[in-house]
Backbone as CSV, one residue per row, in Angstrom:
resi,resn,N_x,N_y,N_z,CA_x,CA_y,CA_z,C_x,C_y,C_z
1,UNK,92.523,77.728,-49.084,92.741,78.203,-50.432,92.283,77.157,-51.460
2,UNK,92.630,76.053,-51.362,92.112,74.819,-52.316,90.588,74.199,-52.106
3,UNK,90.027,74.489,-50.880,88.726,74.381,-50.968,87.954,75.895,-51.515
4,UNK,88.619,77.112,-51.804,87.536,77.957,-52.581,88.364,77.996,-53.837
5,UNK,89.394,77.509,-54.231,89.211,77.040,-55.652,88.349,76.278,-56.108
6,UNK,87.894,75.180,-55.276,87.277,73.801,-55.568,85.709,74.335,-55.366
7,UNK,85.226,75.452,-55.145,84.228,76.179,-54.527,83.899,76.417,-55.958
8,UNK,84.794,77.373,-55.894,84.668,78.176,-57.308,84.608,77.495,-58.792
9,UNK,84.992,76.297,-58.662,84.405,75.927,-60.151,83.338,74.398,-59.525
10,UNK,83.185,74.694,-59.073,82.334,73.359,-58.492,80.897,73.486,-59.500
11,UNK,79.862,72.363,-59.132,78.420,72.978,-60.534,77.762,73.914,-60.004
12,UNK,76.600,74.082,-60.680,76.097,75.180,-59.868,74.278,75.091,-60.494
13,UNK,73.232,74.906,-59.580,72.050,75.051,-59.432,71.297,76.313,-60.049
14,UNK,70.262,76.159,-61.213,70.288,77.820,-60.944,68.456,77.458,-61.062
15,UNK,67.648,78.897,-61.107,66.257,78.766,-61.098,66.138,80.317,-61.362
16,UNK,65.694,80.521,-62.348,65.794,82.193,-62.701,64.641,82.409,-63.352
17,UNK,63.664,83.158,-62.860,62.468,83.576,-63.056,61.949,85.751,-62.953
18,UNK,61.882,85.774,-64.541,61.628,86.873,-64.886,60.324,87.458,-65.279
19,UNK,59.678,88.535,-65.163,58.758,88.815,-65.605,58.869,90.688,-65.963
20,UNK,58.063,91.324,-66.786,58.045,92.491,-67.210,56.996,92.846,-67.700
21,UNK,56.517,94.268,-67.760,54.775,94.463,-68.068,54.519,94.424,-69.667
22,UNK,55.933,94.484,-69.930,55.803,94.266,-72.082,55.970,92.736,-72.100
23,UNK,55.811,91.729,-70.872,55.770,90.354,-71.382,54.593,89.836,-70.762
24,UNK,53.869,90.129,-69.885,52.654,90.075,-69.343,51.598,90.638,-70.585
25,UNK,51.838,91.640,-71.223,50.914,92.418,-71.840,50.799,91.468,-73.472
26,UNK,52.584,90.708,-73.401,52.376,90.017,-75.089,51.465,88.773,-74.863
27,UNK,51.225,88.450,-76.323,50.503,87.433,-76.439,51.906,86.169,-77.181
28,UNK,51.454,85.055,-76.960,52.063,84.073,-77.395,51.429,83.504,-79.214
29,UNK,50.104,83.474,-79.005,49.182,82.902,-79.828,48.034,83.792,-79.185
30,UNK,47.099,83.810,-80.448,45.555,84.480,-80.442,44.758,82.871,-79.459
31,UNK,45.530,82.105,-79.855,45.071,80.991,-78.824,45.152,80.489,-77.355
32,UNK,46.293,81.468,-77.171,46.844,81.004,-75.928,46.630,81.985,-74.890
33,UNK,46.433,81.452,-73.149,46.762,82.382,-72.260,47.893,83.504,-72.064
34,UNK,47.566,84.691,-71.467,48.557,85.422,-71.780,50.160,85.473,-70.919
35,UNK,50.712,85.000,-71.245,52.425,85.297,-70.492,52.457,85.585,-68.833
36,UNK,53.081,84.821,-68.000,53.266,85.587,-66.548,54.597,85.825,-66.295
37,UNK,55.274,84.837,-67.070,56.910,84.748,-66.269,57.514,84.085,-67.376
38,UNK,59.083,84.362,-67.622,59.930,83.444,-68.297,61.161,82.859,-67.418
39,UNK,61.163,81.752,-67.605,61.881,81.035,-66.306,62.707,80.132,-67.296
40,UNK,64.217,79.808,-66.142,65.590,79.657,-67.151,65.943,78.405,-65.303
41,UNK,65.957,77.182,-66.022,66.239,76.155,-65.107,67.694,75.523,-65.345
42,UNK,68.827,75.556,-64.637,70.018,75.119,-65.486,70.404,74.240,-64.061
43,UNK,71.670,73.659,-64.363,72.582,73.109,-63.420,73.584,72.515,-64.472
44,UNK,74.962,72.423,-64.030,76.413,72.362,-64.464,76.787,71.193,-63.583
45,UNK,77.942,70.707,-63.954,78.657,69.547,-62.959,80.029,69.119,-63.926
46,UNK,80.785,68.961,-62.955,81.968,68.262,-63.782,82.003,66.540,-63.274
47,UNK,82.749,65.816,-64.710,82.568,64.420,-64.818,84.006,63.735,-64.676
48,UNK,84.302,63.018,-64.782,85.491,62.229,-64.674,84.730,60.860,-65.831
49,UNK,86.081,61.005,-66.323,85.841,59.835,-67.593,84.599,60.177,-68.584
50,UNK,83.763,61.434,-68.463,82.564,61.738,-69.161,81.343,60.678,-68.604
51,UNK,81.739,59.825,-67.314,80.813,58.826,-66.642,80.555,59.173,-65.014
52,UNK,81.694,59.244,-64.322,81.576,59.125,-63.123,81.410,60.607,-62.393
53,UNK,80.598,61.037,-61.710,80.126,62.188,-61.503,81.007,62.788,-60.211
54,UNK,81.738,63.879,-60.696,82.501,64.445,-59.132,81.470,65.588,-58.140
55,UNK,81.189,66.577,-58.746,80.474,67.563,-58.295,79.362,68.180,-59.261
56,UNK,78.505,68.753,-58.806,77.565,69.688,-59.751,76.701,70.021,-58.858
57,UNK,75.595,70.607,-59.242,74.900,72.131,-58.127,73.430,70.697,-57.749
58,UNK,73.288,71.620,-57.184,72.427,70.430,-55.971,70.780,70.599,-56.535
59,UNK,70.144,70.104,-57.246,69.280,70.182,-57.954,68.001,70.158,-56.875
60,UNK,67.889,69.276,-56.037,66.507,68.748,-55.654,66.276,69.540,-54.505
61,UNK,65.295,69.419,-54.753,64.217,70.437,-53.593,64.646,70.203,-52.346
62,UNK,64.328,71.496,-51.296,64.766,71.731,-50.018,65.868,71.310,-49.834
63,UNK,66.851,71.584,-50.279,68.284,71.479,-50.759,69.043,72.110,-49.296
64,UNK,69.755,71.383,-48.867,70.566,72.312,-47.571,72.112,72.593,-48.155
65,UNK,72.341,72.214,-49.298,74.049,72.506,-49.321,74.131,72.610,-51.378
66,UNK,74.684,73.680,-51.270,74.686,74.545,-52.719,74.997,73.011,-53.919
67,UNK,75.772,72.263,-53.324,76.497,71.489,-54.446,76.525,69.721,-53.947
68,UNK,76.564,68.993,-54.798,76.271,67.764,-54.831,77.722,66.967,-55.185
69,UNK,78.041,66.285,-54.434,79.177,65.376,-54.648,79.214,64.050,-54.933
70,UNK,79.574,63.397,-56.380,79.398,61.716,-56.645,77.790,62.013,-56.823
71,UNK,77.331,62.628,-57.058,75.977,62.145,-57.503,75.550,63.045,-58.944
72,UNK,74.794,62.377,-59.683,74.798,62.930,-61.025,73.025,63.648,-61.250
73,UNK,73.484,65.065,-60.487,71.558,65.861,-60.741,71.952,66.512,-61.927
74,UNK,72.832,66.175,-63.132,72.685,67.183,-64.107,71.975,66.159,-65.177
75,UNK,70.816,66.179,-65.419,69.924,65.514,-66.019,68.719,65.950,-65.856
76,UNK,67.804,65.415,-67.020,66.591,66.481,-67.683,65.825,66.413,-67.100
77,UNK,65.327,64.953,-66.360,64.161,64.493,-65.104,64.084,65.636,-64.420
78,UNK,65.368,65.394,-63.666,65.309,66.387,-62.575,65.024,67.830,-62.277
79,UNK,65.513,68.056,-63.842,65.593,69.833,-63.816,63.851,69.663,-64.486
80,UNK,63.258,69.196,-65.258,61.861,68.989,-65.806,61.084,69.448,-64.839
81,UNK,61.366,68.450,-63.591,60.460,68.462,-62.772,60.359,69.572,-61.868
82,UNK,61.645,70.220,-61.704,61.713,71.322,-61.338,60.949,72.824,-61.812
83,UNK,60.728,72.737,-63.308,60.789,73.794,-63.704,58.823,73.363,-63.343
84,UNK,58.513,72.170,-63.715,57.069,71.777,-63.535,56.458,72.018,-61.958
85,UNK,56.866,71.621,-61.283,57.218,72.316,-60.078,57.063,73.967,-59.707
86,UNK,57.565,74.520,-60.392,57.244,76.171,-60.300,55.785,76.696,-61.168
87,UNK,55.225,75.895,-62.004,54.349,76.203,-62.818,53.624,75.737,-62.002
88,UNK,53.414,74.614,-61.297,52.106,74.263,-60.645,51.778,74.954,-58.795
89,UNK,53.300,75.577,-58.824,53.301,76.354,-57.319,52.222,77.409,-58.019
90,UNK,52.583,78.006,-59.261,51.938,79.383,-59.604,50.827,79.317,-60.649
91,UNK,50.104,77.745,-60.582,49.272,77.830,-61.600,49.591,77.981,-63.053
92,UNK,49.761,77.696,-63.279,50.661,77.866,-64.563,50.573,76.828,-65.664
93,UNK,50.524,76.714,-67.040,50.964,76.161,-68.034,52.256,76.490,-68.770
94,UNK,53.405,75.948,-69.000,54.531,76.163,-69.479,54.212,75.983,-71.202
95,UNK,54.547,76.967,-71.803,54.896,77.177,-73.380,55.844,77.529,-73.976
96,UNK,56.317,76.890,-74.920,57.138,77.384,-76.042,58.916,76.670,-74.974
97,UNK,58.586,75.910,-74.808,59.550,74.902,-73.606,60.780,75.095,-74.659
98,UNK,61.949,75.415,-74.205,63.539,74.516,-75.017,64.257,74.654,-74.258
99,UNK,65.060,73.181,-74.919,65.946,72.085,-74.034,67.515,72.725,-74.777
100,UNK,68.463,72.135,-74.188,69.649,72.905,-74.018,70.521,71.764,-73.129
101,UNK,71.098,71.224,-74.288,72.314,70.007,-73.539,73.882,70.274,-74.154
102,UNK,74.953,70.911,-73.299,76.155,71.248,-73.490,77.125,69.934,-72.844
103,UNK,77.861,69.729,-73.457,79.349,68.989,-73.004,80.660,69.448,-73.430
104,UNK,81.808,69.316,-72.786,83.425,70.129,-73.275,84.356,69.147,-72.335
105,UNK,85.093,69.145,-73.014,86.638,68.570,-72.146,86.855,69.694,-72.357
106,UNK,88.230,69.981,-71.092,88.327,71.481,-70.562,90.039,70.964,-71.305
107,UNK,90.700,69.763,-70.963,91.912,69.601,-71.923,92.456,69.723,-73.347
108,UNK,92.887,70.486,-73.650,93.316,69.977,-75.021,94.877,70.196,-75.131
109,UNK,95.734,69.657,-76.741,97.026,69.868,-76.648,97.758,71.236,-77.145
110,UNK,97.986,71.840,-76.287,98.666,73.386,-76.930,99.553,73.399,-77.949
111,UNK,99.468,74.124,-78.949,100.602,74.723,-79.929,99.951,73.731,-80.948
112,UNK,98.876,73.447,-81.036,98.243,72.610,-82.699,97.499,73.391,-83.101
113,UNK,97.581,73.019,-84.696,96.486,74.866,-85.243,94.809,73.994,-84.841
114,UNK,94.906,72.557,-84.815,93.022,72.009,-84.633,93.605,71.535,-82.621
115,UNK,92.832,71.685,-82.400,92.970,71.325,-80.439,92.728,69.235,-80.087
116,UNK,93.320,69.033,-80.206,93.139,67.848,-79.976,92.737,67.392,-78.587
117,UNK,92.056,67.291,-77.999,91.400,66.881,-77.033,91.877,65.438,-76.346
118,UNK,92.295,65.831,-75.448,92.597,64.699,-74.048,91.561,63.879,-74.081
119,UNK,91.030,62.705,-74.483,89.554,62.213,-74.048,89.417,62.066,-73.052
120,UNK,87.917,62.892,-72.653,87.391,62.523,-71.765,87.827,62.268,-70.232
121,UNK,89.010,62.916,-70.077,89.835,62.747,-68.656,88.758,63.810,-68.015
122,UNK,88.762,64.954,-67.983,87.701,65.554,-66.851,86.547,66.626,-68.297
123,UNK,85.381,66.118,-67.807,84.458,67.080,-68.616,83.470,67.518,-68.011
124,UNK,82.880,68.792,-68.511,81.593,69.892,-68.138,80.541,69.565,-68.879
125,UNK,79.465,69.212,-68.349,77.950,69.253,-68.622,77.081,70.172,-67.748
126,UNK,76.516,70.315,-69.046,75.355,71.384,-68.438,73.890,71.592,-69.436
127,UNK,72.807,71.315,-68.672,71.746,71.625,-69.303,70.856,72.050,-68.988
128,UNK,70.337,72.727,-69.664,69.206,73.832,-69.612,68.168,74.013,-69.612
129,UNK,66.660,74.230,-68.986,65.463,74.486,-69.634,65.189,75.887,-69.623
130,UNK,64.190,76.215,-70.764,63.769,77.659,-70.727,62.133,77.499,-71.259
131,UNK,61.677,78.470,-70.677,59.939,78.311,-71.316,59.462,79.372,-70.744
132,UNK,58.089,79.371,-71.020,57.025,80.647,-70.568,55.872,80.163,-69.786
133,UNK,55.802,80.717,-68.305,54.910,80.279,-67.874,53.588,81.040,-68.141
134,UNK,52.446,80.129,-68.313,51.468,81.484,-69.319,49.829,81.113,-67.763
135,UNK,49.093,81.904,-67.644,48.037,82.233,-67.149,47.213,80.725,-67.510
136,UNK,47.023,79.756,-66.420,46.168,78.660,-66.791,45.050,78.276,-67.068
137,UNK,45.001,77.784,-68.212,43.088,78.129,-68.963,42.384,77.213,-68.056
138,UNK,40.951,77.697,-67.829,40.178,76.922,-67.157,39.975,75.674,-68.094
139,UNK,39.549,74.286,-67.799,39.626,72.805,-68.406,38.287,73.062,-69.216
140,UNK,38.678,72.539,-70.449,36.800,72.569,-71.364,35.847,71.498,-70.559
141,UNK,34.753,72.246,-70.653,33.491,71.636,-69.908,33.248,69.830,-70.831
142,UNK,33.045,69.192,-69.504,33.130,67.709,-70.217,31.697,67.592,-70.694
143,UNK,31.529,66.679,-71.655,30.267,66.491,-72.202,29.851,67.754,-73.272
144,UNK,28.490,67.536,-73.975,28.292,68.001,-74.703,28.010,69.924,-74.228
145,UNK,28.327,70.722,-75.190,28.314,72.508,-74.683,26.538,72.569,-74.812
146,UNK,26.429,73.846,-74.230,25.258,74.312,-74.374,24.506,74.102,-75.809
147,UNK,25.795,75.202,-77.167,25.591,75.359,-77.616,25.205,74.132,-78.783
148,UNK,25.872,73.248,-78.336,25.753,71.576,-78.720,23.922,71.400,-78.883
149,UNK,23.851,71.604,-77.460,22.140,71.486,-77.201,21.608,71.829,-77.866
150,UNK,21.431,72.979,-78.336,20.544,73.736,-78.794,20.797,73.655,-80.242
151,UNK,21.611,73.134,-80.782,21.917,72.943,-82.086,21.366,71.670,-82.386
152,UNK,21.301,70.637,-81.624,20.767,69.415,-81.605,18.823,69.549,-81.464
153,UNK,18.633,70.489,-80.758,16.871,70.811,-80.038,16.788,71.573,-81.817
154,UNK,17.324,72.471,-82.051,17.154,72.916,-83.417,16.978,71.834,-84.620
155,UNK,17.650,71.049,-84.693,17.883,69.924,-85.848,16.044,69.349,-85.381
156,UNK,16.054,68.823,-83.979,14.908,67.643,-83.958,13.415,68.868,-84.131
157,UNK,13.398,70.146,-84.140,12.267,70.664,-84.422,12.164,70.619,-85.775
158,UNK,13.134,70.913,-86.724,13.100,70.972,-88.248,12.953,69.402,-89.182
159,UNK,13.588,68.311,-88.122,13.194,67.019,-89.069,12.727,66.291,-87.645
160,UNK,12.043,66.431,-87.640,11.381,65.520,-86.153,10.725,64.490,-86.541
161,UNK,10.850,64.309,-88.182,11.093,62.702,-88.263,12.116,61.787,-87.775
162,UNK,13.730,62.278,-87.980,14.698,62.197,-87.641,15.009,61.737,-86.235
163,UNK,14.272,62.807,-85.162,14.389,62.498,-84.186,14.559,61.524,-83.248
164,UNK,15.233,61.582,-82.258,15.228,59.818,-81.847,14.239,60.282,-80.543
């Protein structure tokens, strides 16, 4: 009974990836590739002293056990790399990225009209990424374009004094 209480609020890992044919079909920018997926990267954990890390959801890859104990994966590296991680499994450029950092003491003192807060004896963090993974543009051609050329072959026929 006290280990699925301890289950049940323990942190929790998440990786949530959506897509729909009215978000495939939008555009972001007249500049930009068009939309494949919107993806929501989170993880939760509770703290002791707002320092010392008890539990939270098990962030890192090939993960064998839902939740992490004494170790602190609720941080932006980790989940970053994660969400970077899914964009480069699927080709992808991530746009329009936001960050999302929550904290709460779950204590406070009952029967006050403002809640005065226990410091920092046990607290919840949790943070978030969200973004759009969009269709990855091919890299601009290095060096000068075609059209470069021929704008340059144009110039040296008209002043081919100029010319070098």
């Amino acid at each position: 009974m006290l280990f699925g209480g301890a289950a049940l609020l323990a942190g929790c890992f998440s990786m949530d990836v959506a897509t729909t044919r009215s978000l495939r079909e939008s555009e972001i920018s007249p500049n930009d590739a068009k939309p494949k997926e919107h993806i929501v990267v989170a993880n939760y954990g509770w703290y002791l002293f707002n320092m010392i890390p008890l539990v939270c959801g098990n962030a890192k890859p090939g993960r064998s056990f839902p939740w992490s104990f004494f170790s602190d994966e609720v941080n932006s590296t980790l989940l970053h790399d994660r969400m970077l991680t899914r964009a480069a499994a699927t080709e992808s450029d991530v746009k329009d990225l936001v960050f999302f950092r929550g904290e709460r003491m779950i204590f406070s003192l009952p029967g006050t009209d403002i809640p005065i807060p226990i410091p920092y004896v046990l607290t919840y963090r949790e943070i978030q990424f969200s973004g759009v993974l969009t269709h990855r543009k091919a890299p601009a051609p290095k060096g000068p374009s075609k059209t470069v050329d021929e704008m340059n072959q144009l110039l040296d026929k008209l002043n081919p004094e100029g010319a070098q």
